[in-house]
N, C-alpha and C positions, 0 to 999 in steps of 0.2 A: 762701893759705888758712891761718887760724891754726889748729893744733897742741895739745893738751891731751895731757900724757904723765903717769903714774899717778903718779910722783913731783910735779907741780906742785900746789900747793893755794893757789891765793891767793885764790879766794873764789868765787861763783857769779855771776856780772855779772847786774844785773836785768831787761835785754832778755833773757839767753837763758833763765832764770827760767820768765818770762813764756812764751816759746816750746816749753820744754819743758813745760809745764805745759797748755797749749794740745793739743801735739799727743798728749801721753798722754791728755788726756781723750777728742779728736778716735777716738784709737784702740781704746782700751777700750769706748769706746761699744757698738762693734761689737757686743760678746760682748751688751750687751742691750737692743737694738733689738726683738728676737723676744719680748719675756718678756711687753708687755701686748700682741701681737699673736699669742696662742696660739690664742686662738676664731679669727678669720677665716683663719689660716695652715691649721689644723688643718681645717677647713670645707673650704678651696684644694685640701688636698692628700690629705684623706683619713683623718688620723688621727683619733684618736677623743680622748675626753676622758682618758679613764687615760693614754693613752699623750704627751698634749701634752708634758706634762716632759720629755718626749727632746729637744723641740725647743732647751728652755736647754739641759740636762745634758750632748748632743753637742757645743755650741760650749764649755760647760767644759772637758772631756776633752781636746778640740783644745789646751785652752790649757795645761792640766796636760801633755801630751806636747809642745807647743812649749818649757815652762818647763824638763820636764827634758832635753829635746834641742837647743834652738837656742840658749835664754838663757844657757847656759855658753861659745858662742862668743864670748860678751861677754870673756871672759879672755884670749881669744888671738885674734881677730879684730878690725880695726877699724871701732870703734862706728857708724860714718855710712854703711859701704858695708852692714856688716848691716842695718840698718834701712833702707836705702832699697830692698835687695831683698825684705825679708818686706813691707812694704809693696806693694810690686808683685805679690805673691803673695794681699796680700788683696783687692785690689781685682779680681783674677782669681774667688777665691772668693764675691765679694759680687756679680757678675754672674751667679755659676752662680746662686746663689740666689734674685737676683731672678728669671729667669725659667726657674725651677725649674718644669716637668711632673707631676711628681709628690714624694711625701715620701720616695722614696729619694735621689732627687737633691738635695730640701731640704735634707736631713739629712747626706746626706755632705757639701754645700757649707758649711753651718754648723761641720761638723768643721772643715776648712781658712781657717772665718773666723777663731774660737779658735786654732786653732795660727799665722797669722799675725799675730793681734793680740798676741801675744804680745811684739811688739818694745815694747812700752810698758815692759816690765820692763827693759829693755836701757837703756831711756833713765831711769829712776829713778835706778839707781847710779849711774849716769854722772852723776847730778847730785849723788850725792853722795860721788864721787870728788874731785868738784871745791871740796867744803866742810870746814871748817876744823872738828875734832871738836866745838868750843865751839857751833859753828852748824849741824849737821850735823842736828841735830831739826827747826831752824826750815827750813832747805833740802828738807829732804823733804816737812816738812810742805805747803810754798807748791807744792813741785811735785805734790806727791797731791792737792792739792786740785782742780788739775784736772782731774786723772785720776777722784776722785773727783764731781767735776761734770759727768765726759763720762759714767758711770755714773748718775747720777741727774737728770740731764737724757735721755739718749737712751727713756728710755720715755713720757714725755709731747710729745716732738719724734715719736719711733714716731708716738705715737696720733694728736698732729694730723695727720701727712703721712698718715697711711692716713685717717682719718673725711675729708680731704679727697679725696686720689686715691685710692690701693687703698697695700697691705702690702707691693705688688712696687715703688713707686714709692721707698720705704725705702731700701730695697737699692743702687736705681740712685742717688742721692742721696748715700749714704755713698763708692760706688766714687766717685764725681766726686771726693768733699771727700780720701778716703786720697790718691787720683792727684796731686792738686793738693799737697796735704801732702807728699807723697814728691820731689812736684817742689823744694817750699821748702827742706826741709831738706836733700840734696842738696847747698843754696846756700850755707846756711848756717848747719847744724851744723856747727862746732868737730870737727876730724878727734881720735879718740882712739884710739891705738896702744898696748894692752896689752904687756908684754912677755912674751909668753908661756914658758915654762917647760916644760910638755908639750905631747902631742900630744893631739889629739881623742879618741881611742881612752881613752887615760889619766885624761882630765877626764873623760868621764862614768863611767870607773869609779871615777872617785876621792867619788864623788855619795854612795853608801852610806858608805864611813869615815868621809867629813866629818860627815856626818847623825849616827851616830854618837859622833864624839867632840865633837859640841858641843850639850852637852843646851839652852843656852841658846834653840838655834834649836830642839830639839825641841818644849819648851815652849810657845815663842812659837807656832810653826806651828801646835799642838793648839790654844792659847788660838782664834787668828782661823779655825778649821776649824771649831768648834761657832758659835762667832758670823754665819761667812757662809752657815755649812748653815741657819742661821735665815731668814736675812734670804733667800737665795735662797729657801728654802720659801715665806715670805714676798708674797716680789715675781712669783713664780707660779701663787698661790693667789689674792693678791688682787684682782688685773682680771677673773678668773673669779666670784667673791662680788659684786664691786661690778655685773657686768650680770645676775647672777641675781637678789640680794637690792632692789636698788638700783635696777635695769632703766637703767645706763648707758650710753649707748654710748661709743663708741671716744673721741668729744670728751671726754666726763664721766671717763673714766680717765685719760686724759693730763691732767686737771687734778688730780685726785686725785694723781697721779705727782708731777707738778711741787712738791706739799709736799717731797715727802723731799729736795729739790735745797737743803731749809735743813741738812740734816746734813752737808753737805760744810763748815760754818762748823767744827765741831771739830775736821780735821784738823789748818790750821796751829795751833789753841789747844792742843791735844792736844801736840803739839810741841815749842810754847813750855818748856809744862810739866813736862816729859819731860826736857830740858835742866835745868830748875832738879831733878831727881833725885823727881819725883811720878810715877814711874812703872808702879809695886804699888798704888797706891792709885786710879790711876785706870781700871788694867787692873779694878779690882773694882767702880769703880763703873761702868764700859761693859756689863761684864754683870750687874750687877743692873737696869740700865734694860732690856735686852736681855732680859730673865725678865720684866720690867712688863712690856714690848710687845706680848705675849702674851698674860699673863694679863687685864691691861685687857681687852682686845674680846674673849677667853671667856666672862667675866663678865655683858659689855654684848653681845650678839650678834643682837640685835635687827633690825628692819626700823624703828626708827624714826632720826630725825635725829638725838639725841644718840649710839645706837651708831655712827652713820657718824661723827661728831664725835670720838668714841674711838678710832676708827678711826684717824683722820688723825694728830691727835696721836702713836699708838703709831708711823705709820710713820717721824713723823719723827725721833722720838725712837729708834728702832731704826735709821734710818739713821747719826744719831750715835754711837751706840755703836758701831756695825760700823766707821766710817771712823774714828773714834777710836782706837778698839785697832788698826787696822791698820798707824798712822802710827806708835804705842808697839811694836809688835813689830819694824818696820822699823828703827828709829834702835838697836836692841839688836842684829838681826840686822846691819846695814850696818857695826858697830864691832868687828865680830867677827875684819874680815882683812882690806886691800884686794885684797889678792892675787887672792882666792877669792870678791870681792863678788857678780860673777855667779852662782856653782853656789851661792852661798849664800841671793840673793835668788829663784834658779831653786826650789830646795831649799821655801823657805819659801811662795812663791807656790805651786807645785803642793800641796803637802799643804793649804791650807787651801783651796785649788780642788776639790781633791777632794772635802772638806767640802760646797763649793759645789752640786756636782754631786748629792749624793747629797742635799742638801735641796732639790735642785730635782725629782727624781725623787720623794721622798716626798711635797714637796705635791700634786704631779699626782696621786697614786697614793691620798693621804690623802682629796682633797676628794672624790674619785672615790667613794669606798668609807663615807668619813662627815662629809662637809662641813666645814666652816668649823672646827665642835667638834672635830673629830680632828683636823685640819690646823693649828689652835692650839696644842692640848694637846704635838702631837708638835714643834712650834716651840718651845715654852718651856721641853721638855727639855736642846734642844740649850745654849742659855747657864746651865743650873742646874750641868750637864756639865761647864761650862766653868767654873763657880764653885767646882765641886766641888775642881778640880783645881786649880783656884788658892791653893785651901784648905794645898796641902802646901808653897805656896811660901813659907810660914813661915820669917823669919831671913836670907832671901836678901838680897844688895844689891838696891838698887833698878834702877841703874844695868845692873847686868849680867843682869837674867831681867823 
């Protein structure tokens, strides 16, 4: 079995590229399979409309306490025995859920989906441990980008498997593909043996001073925490709008979904660019798209064709921005240490999960109280937020914020 030790960089072979890229989308899915199946989940088990947004913002939180509790094992544990037991751990979780009784059961199995999908983060650095700093933009980016397609693929794949069978056949669907997945790699990821330096105990207390002394990552983390509070507000509000205003069903949303699967095209572009040192300027232009996305269908909010036409366009254009800045914040964060790449990539995914969480909580809660209009309004604040504060990043290298 070949060996990958944290001092080796000779490059990232394009079979395993492709593999890694594969299974982090395969696994992030996870976290949003639930987001356009909130009406019939909700219906399933009882919740009401305010309260759907628990159903994303529970498997967020999973994934923000997986990031700061299991993704630092990545520094002292080796990378392929982690990842084939959190794997085993979700496809456990993904059967409570499918045939979940009620919305206590749903909801706590959703928590333990997000904390075991969590291993996609494990498998990020690990890829770009293995890249040379000159390529270390473009390696992340090719691998995010699946990751980013297993995220914006998984809710129009959601919608058709349920308008065909039901929302519980989802669940059983995904346990098959993680199972199957845990079995491959297993096979044939590349073993990665950190060498660790402390113990467990020490790595996660060591979580807060790193945070601290590296405002680089604070930054960043804030930058993608107002972008993905967006886009999740977003992508929980809008399967709810499109069968109310719209009167879509479950097919008609998963086609609508399937647009945003064109934003995953900016991550390796985002990258490329990132590398040649555009990296302030294009963090400003992700969120001024990400402030149009918003304000566009405010504007046009209609019940006719061109507002749903505005529609589509914003989401796809807001799914670029969000995967774009994520790849720019990554390649800044990931140059930071190899040492510490885990608690740092742990670091940076949980704060702007966080974000996640709390704009999937407010849309539920927005559309609930004042439609589409407030659930806009309060989405285009979160990247003005984020623009605001980009604002101070005045003078900075590019390279390093």
């Amino acid at each position: 079995m070949q060996k990958v030790k944290e001092t080796k960089n000779s490059g990232l072979p394009r079979g395993l590229t492709i593999l890694l890229a594969a299974a982090c989308g395969l696994i992030v899915a996870n976290l949003y399979y639930a987001q356009t199946l909130v009406g019939p989940i909700g219906a399933a088990t009882g919740l009401s409309a305010a309260a759907a947004g628990l159903i994303v913002t529970l498997t967020q939180i999973g994934y923000v306490a997986g990031l700061l509790f299991i993704v630092p094992l990545a520094d002292i544990v080796e990378n392929r025995r982690l990842t084939v037991a959190a794997l085993a751990a979700a496809v456990v979780a993904l059967i409570a859920a499918a045939f979940a009784p009620n919305a206590q059961v749903f909801l706590t199995a959703s928590l333990f989906v997000g904390t075991a999908s969590v291993v996609a983060q494990v498998l990020v650095p690990y890829a770009a441990s293995l890249s040379s700093e000159a390529e270390r933009g473009r390696a992340v980016g090719n691998v995010m980008s699946g990751l980013l397609l297993g995220i914006m693929l998984a809710r129009p794949v959601a919608s058709f498997i349920a308008g065909i069978w039901s929302w519980r056949h989802v669940f059983v669907a995904s346990a098959v593909a993680v199972a199957l997945l845990a079995i491959l790699l297993s096979r044939k990821l590349p073993a990665r043996r950190p060498a660790p330096s402390v113990s467990y105990g020490r790595l996660v207390r060591s979580l807060g001073p790193l945070l601290a002394r590296t405002p680089a990552l604070r930054r960043r983390a804030l930058y993608q925490a107002f972008l993905f509070g967006a886009f999740s507000l977003f992508w929980t509000v809008a399967p709810l709008r499109l069968a109310d205003a719209y009167g879509m069903s479950q097919q008609g949303i998963a086609w609508f979904a399937l647009v945003g699967v064109g934003g995953a095209v900016a991550a390796p572009i985002s990258g490329r660019l990132a590398d040649k040192g555009w990296s302030r300027t294009l963090t400003w232009l992700a969120m001024s798209v990400a402030l149009l996305s918003f304000l566009l269908p405010y504007f046009f909010h209609g019940h006719s064709t061109a507002s749903l036409v505005v529609l589509f366009v914003s989401a796809i254009a807001l799914d670029m921005a969000v995967s774009g800045n994520l790849v720019l914040g990554q390649r800044v964060v990931y140059a930071l240490g190899s040492e510490a790449r885990g608690r740092l990539n742990g670091l940076f995914m949980s704060i702007f999960f966080i974000g996640g969480a709390v704009g999937s909580a407010l849309g539920g809660w927005a559309y609930a109280h004042g439609g589409w209009a407030l659930a806009s309004l309060i989405g285009a604040a979160l990247p003005l937020l984020a623009l605001l504060y980009a604002f101070t990043e005045k003078g900075r290298r590019n390279d390093r914020t």
